[in-house]
C-alpha positions as CSV (number, residue, x, y, z in Angstrom):
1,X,4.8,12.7,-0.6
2,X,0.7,12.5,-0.6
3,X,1.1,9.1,-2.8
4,X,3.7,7.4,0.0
5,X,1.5,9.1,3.3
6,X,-1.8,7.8,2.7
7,X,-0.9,4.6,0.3
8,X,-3.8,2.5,1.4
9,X,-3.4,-0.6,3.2
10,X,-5.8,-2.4,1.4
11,X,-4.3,-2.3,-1.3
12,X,-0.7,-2.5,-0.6
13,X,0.6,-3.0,-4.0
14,X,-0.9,-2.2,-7.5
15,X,-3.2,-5.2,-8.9
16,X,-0.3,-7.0,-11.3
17,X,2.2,-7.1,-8.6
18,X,-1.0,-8.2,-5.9
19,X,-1.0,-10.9,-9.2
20,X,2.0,-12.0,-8.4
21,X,1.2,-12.3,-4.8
22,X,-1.3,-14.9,-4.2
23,X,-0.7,-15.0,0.0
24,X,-2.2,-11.7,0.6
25,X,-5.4,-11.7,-1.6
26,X,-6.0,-15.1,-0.3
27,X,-5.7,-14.2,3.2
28,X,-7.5,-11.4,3.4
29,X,-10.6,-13.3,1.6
30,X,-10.8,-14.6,5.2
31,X,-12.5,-12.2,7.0
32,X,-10.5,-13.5,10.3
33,X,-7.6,-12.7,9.0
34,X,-8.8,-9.2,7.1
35,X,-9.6,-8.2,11.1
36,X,-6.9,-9.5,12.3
37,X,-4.6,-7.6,9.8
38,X,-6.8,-4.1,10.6
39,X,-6.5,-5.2,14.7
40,X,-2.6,-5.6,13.9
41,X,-2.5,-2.3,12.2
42,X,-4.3,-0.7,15.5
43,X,-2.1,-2.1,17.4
44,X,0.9,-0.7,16.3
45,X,-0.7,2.9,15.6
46,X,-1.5,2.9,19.4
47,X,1.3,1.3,21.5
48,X,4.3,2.6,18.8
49,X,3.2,5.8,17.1
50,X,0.5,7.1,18.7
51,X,2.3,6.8,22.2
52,X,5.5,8.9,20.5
53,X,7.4,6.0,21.1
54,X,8.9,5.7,17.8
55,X,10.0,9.0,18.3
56,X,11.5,8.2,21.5
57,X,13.8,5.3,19.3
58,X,14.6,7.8,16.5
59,X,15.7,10.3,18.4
60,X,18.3,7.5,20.8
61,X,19.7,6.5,17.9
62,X,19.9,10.0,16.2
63,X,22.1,10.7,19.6
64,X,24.1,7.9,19.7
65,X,25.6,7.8,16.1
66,X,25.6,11.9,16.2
67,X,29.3,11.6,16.9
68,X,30.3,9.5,14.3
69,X,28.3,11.1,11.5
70,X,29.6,14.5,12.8
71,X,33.2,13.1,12.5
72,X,33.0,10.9,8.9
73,X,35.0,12.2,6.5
74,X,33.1,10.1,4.0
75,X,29.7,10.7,5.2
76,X,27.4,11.3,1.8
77,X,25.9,14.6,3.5
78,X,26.3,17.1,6.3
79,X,25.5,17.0,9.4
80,X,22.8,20.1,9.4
81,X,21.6,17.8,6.5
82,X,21.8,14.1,8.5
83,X,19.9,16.1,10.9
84,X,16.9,17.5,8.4
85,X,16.4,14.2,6.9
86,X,16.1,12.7,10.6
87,X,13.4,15.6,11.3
88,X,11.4,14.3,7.9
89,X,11.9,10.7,8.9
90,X,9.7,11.4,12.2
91,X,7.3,13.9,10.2
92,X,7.0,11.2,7.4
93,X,5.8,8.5,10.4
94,X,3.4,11.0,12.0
95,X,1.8,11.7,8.7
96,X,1.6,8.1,7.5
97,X,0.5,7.2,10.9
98,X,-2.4,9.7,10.8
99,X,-3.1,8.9,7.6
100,X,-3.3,4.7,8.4
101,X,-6.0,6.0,11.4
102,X,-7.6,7.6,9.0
103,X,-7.7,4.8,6.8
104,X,-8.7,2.9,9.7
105,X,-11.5,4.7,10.7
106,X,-13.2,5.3,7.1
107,X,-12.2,9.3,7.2
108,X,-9.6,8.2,4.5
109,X,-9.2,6.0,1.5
110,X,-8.4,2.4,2.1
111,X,-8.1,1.5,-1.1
112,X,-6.6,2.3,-4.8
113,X,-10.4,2.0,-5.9
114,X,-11.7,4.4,-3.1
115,X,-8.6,6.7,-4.0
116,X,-9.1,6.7,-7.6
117,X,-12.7,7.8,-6.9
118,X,-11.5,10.2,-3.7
119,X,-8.5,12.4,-5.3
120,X,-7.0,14.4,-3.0
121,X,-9.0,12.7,0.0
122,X,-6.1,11.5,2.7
123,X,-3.5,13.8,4.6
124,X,-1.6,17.0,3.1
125,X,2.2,15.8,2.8
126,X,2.4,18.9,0.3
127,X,5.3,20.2,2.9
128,X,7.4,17.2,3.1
129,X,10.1,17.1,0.9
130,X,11.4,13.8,0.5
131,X,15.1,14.2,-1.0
132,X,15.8,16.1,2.0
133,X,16.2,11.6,3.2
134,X,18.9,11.6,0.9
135,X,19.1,10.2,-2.4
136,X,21.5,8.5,-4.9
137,X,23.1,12.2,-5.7
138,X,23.9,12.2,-2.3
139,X,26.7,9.3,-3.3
140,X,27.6,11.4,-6.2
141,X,28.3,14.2,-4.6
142,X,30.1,12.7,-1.8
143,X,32.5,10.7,-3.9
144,X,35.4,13.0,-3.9
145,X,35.6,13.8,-0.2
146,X,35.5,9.2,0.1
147,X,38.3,9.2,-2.6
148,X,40.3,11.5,-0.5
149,X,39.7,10.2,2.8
150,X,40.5,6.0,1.0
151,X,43.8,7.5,-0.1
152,X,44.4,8.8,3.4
153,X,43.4,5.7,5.0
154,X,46.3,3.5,2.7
């Protein structure tokens, strides 16, 4: 989880994909547009995460499909566990919030240079556990409960 909370922003993919992306590296050679792209980054750190408001949307919509996911027969988890991986969705967007301020504001890494001379600078995500956001066993293991409700359903 450190690697995904405090991937920096300068750098947002490794050099042979950034390759294969001229846009970026050529935009951000402007330094208009390198400001612009750090003022956008504020921007949404301030009004969205920083104000709780993302939390505010996660949690809506956690209540409004609650009912549905409680009743599908086909659902690929439980509910107690549709419920965790909401919880590590909102701790995964404070962390990688924190971590982009960080970034931001030079306490952090900003790029895969400054990381690779910086290990272990950047937020501790040592407690999230990112499978609890489901994963492809989660279809596995839900298969036989979908066959059963399909044959149901025909």
């Amino acid at each position: 989880p450190d690697v995904l909370i405090n991937w920096p922003i300068n750098t947002p993919a490794r050099g042979e994909t950034m390759l294969k992306r001229p846009l970026y590296h050529n935009l951000m050679k402007n330094n208009d547009y390198f400001a612009r792209y750090h003022a956008y980054f504020d921007q949404l750190l301030t009004e969205y995460f920083e104000s709780g408001r993302y939390e505010a949307v996660i949690r809506q919509t956690q209540a409004m499909i609650a009912p549905y996911v409680q009743a599908d027969p086909t659902a690929f988890c439980s509910y107690e566990d549709h419920l965790l991986a909401v919880d590590t969705l909102l701790e995964v967007c404070r962390l990688r919030s924190e971590s982009i301020r960080g970034q931001l504001e030079g306490d952090y890494p900003i790029t895969l240079a400054q990381q690779g001379s910086q290990p272990g600078a950047g937020v501790d995500a040592s407690h999230v556990d990112l499978r609890a956001l489901g994963d492809f066993d989660d279809l596995e293991t839900a298969r036989e409960r979908q066959d059963e409700a399909a044959a149901v359903a025909e």
